[in-house]
C-alpha positions in Angstrom: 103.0 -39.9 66.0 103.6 -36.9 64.3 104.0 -38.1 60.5 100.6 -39.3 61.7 99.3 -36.0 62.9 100.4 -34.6 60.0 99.0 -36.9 57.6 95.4 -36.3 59.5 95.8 -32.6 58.9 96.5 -33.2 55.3 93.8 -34.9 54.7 91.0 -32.8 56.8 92.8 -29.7 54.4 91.5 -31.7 51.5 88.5 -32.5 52.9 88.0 -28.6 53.4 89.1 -27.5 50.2 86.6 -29.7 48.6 83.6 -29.0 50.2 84.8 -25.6 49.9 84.2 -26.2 46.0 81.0 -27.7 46.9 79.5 -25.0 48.8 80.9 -22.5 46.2 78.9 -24.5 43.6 76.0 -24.5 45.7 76.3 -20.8 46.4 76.3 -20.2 42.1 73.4 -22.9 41.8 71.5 -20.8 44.1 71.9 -17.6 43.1 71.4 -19.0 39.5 67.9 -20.3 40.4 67.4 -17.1 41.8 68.3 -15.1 39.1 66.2 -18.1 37.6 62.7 -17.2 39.2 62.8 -13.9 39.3 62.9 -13.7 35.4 60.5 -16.1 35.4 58.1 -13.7 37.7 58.5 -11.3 35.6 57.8 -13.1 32.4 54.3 -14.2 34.7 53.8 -10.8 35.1 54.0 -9.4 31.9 51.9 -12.8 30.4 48.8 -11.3 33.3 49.4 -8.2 32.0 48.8 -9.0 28.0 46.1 -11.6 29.1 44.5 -9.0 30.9 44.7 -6.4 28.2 43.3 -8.9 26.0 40.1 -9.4 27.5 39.9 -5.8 28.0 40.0 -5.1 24.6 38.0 -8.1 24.0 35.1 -7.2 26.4 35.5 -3.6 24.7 34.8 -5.0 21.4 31.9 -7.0 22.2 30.2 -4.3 23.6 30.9 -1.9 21.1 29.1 -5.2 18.8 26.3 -5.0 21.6 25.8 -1.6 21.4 25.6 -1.5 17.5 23.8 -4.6 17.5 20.5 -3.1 20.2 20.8 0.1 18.2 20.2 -1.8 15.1 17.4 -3.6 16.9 16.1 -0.5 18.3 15.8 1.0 15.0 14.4 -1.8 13.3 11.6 -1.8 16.0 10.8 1.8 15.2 10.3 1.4 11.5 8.5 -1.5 12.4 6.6 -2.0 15.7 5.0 -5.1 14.9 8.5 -6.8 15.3 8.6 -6.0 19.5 5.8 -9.3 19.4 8.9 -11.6 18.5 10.7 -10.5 22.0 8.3 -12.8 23.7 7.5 -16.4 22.9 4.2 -17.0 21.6 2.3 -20.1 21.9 -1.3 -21.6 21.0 -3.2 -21.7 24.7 -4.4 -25.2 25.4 -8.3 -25.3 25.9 -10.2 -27.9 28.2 -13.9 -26.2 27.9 -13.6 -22.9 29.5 -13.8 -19.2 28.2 -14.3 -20.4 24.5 -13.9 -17.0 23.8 -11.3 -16.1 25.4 -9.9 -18.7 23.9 -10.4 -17.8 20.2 -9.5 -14.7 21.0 -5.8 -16.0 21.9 -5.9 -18.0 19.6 -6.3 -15.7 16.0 -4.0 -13.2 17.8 -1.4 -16.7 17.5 -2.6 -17.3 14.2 -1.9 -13.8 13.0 1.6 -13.2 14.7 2.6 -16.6 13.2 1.3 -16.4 10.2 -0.9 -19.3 10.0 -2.9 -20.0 7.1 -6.7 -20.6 7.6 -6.8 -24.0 6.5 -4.1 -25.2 9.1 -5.9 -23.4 12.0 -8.1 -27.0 12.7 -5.1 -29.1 12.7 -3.2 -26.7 15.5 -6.6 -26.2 17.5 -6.7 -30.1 17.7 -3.1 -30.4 19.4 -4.4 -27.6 21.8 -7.6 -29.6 23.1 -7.7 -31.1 26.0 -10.0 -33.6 28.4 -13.5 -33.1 27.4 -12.9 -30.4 24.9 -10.6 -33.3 23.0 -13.2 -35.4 23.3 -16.2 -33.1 21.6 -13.4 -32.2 18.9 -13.0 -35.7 17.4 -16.4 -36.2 17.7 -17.1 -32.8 15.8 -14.5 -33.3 13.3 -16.0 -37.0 12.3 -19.6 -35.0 11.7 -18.3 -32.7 9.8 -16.0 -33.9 7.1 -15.4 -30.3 5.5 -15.0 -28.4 8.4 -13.3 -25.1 8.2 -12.2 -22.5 10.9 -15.5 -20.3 11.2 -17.7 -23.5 11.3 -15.6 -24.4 14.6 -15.5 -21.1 16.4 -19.5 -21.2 15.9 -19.8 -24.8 17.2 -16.7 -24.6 20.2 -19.1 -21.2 21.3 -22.9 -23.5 20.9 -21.0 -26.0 22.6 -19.0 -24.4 25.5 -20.8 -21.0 25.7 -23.3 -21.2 27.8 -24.5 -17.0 28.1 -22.7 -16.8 24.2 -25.4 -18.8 22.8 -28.0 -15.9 23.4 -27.1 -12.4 21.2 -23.8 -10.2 23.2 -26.1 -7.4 23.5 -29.0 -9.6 25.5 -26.1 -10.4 27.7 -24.7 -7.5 28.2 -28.3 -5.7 28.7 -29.4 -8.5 31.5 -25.4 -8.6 33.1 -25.5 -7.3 36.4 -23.2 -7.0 39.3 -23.3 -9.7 41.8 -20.1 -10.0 43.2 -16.8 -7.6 43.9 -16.0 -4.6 41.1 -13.5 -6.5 39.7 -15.2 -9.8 38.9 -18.1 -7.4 37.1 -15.4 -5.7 34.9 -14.2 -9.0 34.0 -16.9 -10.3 32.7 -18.2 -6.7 31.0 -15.2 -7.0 29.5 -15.3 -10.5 28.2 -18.5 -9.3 26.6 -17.8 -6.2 24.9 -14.2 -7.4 23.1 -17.0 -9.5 21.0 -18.4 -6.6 19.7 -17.2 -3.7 17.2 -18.0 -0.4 16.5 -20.2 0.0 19.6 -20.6 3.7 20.8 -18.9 4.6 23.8 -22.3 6.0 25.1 -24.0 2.7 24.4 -21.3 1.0 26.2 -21.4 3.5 28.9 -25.2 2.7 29.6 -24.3 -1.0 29.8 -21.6 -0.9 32.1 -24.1 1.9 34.5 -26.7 0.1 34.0 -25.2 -3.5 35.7 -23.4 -1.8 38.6 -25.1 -2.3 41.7 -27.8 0.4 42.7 -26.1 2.2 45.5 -22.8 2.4 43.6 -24.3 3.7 40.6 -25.9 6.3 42.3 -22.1 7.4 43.5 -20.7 7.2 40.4 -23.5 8.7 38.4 -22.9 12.2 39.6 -19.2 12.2 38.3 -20.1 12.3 34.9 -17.9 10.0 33.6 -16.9 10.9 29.8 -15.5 7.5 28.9 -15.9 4.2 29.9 -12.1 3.7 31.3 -13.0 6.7 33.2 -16.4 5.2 34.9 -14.9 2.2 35.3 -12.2 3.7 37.7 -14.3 5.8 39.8 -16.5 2.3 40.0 -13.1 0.6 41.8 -12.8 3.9 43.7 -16.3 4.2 45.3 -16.3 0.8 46.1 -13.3 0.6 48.0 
C-alpha cells in the first residue's frame, strides 16, 4: 500500500514538473507575441505616419502645380482675351425654321471662334438642319449647284423670314408694342443687331416710337440719353 502511494506521488511530481515546463513555455510564447505586436504597432504607426506625410507633401505639390498652372492661365488670358471663349464648349445650333437670324447670327460667331473656312460653312450648316428646314436645304442645294455661304444666308432669310423679307428699317419703323415690355425688347432687339452704324438717336426714336402710347408718355419726360437707359425706365414704368 504504501510503495503504491508512493509511486502515485512520484508520478503526479512528474506530471507537475512537466506541465510546469509547459506553462513556462507558454508564459515566454506569450510574452514573445506580445513583445511581438507591439513592435508591430509601432512599425503600423510609423508606416500611417510616412503614408500620411506623403500625401501631404503630395497634395502640397499639386497645388503649388495648380497654382502655377491658373496663374499661367490667368496671364495668358490677359495678353489675350480672346482665349476666355475656349473655357466653354462651343457648338453649331441646330435650326428647324425659326429665328433665321438668330440663327446666322450663332452661327458665324461658331464659324469665327473655330476657325472655319468659308467654303466649309455649307457642309456644317447641312448637319445642323433639321425637319423642314432639312428638307428646303437639299432641295436648295440641288438648285444651286455652286452655292456659297452668302447665297444661303440670303435664301434661309427669303425662305424663313417672314418680316426679314421687307428692308430692317421698314420693320423697325412699323414694330410696335403689342404685348409685355419684354417680348417688345426682344424683338427690337432682334432687329437692330441686323443693322450697323445706326445713330443712337435714330435708334432711340425707333424704340420711342413702338412703345405703347401711355408708356411713352411716362418715359418721354426722363430724357433718356441712351437707348440701354430708355429701355430700363421702359421695364420700370411698366411694372
Amino acid at each position: 500500500m504504501g510503495s503504491t502511494m508512493e509511486s502515485r506521488m512520484t508520478t503526479m511530481e512528474k506530471w507537475t514538473r512537466e506541465h510546469e515546463t509547459v506553462f513556462l513555455g507558454m508564459q515566454t510564447d506569450m510574452e514573445q507575441l506580445k513583445d511581438d505586436m507591439a513592435e508591430l504597432r509601432s512599425a503600423m504607426q510609423e508606416l500611417i505616419i510616412a503614408t500620411k506625410r506623403k500625401t501631404q507633401e503630395s497634395s502640397e505639390s499639386s497645388e503649388s502645380d495648380k497654382s502655377v498652372k491658373n496663374s499661367e492661365q490667368e496671364s495668358e488670358e490677359e495678353e489675350n482675351p480672346a482665349s476666355r471663349w475656349w473655357l466653354k464648349k462651343v457648338e453649331l445650333p441646330t435650326f428647324e425654321g425659326i429665328d433665321p437670324f438668330g440663327w446666322l447670327n450663332r452661327a458665324g460667331k461658331f464659324f469665327t471662334i473655330q476657325k472655319i473656312k468659308t467654303e466649309e460653312r455649307l457642309n456644317l450648316a447641312h448637319i445642323s438642319m433639321e425637319g423642314d428646314a432639312l428638307h428646303w436645304f437639299q432641295f436648295w442645294l440641288d438648285k444651286n449647284k455652286n452655292a456659297a455661304w452668302k447665297g444661303f444666308s440670303e435664301a434661309i432669310l427669303r425662305r424663313f423670314g417672314g418680316e426679314h423679307r421687307r428692308s430692317v428699317f421698314e420693320y423697325l419703323a412699323g414694330l410696335k408694342q403689342r404685348g409685355s415690355m419684354d417680348e417688345f425688347i426682344y424683338e427690337f432687339e432682334l432687329l437692330i443687331a441686323r443693322v450697323k452704324l445706326v445713330p443712337e438717336v435714330q435708334l432711340m426714336g425707333y424704340f420711342m416710337n413702338g412703345l405703347r402710347k401711355e408708356l411713352r408718355g411716362l418715359v418721354r419726360p426722363h430724357h433718356p440719353r441712351t437707348l440701354v437707359r430708355a429701355m430700363e425706365m421702359a421695364r420700370d414704368v411698366e411694372k
